[in-house]
C-alpha positions as a printed NumPy array, in Angstrom:
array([[ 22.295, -40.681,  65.835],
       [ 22.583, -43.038,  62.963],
       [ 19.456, -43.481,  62.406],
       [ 18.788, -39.701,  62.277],
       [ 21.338, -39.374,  59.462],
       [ 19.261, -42.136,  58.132],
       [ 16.717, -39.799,  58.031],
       [ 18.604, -37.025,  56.997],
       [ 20.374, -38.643,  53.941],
       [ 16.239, -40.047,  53.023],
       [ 14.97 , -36.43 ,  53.287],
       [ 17.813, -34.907,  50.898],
       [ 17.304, -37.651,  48.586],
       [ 13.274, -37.126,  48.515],
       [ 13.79 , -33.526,  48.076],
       [ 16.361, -34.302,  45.312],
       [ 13.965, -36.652,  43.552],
       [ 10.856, -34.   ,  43.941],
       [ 12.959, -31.054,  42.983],
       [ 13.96 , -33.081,  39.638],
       [ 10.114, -34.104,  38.878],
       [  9.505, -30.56 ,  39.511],
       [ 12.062, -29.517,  36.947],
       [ 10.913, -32.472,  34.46 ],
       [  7.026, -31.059,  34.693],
       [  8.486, -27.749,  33.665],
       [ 10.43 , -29.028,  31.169],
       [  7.706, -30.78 ,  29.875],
       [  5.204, -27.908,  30.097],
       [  7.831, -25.518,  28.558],
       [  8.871, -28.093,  25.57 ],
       [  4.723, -27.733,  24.873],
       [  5.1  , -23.919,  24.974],
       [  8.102, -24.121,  22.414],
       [  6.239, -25.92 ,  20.345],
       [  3.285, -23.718,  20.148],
       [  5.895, -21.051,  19.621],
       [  7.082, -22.787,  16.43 ],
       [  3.503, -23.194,  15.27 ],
       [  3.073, -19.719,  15.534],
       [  6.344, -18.745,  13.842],
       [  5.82 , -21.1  ,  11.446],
       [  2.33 , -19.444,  10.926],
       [  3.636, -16.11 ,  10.823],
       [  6.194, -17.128,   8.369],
       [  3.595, -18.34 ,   6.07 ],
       [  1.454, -14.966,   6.186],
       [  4.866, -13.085,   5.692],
       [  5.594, -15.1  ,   2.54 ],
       [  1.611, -14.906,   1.28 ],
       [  2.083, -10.575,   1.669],
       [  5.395, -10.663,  -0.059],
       [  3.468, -12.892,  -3.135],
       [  0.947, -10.163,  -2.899],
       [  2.876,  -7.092,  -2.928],
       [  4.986,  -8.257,  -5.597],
       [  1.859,  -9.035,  -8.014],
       [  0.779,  -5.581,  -6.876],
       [  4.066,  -4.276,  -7.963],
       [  4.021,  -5.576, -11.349],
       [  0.512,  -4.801, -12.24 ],
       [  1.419,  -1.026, -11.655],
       [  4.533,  -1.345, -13.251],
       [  2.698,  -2.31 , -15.962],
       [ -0.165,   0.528, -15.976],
       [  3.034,   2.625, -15.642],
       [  4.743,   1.334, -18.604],
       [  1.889,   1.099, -20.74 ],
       [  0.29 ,   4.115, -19.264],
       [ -3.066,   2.255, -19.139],
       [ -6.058,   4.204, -16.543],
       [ -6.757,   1.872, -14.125],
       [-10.159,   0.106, -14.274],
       [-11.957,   3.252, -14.293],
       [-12.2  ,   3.908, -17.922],
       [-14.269,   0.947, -20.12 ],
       [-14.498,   0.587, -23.424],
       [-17.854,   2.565, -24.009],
       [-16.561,   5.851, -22.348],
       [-13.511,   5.544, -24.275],
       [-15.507,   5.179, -27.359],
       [-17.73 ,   8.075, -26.712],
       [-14.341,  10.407, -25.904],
       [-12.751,   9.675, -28.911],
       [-16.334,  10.433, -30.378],
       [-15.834,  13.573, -28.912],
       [-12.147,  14.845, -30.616],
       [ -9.347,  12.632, -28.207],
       [ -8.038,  10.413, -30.324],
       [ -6.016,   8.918, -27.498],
       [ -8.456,  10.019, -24.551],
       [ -6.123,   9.03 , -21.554],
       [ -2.974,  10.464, -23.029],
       [ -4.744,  13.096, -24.191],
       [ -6.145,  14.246, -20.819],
       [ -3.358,  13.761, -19.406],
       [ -0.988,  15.755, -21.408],
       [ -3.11 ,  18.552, -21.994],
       [ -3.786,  18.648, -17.619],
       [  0.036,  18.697, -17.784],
       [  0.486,  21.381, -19.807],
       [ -1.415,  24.138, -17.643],
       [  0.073,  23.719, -14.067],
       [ -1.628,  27.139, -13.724],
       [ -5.189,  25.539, -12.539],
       [ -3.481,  24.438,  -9.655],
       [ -4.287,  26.777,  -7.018],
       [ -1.83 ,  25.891,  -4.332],
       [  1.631,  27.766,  -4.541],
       [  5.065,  25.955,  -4.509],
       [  7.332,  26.561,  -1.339],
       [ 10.75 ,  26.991,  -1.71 ],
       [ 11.467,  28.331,  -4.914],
       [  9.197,  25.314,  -6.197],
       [  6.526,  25.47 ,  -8.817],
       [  3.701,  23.103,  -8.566],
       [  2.612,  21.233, -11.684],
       [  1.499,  17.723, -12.669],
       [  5.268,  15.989, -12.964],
       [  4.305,  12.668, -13.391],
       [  1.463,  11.132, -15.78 ],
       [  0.82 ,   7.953, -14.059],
       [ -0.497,  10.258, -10.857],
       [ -3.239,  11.577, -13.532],
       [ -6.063,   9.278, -12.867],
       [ -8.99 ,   9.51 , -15.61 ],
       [-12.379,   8.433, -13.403],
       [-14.8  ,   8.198, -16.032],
       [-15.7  ,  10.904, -19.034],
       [-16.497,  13.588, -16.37 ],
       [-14.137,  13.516, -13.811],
       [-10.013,  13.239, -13.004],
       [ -7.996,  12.557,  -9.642],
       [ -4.925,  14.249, -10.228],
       [ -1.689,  14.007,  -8.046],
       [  0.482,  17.069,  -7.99 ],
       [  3.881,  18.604,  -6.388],
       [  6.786,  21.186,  -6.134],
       [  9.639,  18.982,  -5.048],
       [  8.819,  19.844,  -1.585],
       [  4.432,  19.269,  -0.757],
       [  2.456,  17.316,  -3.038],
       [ -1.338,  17.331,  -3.273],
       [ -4.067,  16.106,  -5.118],
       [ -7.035,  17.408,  -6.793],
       [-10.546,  16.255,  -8.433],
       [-11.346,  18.328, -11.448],
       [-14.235,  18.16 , -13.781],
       [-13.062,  18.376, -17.751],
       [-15.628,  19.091, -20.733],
       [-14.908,  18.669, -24.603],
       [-15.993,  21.675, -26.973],
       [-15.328,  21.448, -30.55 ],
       [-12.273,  19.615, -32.368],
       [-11.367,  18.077, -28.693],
       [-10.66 ,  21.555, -27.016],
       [-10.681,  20.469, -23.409],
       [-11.416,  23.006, -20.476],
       [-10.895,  22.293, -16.66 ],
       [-13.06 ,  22.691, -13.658],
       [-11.126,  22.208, -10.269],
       [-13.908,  20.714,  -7.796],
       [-11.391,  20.54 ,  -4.628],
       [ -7.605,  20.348,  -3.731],
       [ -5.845,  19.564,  -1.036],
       [ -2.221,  19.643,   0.167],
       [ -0.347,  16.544,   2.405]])
């Protein structure tokens, strides 16, 4: 009888001690998962911070065009030359002002008691000396539009609408 206790007692305690390497080998294969887990946050973190850095420079630079109501890159120095040439003193502000002022071309209709018309002069994109992408809206849809533009005499400008959509 004793020495079946013996063996008893010898068989809890080698169950014990496996059971505890067990747990130790999970430990240890968990503490490796962790730490790939931090690498990855860690990683993540970075990319997070590297957007951020991005979308604030982003920010800025149209913040600028907005303030200084600059076209975006489509406009060089030889087309703005050869519109001035043409009558527009001022070709981007003078596109865009005059575009403003006849909400008419626009064929879609405002909803809700809204008219349609070009509200805001940084959503008038000059492409080049042919072409404009305009951005457009009642206060309730917005849409856009590509319109052709010609100069006559004294820098009269007349509109073509080439296609418009609503969003």
């Amino acid at each position: 009888m004793e020495q079946r206790k013996a063996y008893i007692i010898i068989a809890i305690q080698s169950a014990v001690i496996g059971i505890l390497i067990i747990m130790l080998v999970i430990s240890t294969v968990n503490t490796v998962r962790v730490g790939e887990l931090e690498e990855k946050v860690e990683a993540s973190d970075r990319l997070i911070s590297e957007c951020i850095r991005r979308n604030d420079s982003l920010s800025l630079l149209l913040q600028e065009f907005r303030i200084t109501g600059a076209a975006l890159p489509f406009l060089d120095s030889r087309q703005i030359e050869d519109l001035q040439k043409m009558g527009l003193p001022d070709p981007v502000s003078n596109l865009r002002e005059n575009l403003a002022a006849d909400p008419g071309i626009i064929e879609s209709r405002g909803v809700l008691g809204g008219a349609m018309g070009f509200y805001f002069m940084d959503g008038i994109h000059i492409l080049n000396k042919r072409w404009v992408f305009a951005y457009f809206e009642d206060g309730h849809l917005a849409g856009a539009m590509l319109l052709r533009y010609e100069i006559h005499d004294e820098g009269e400008i007349s509109w073509e609408v080439l296609d418009e959509t609503i969003y």
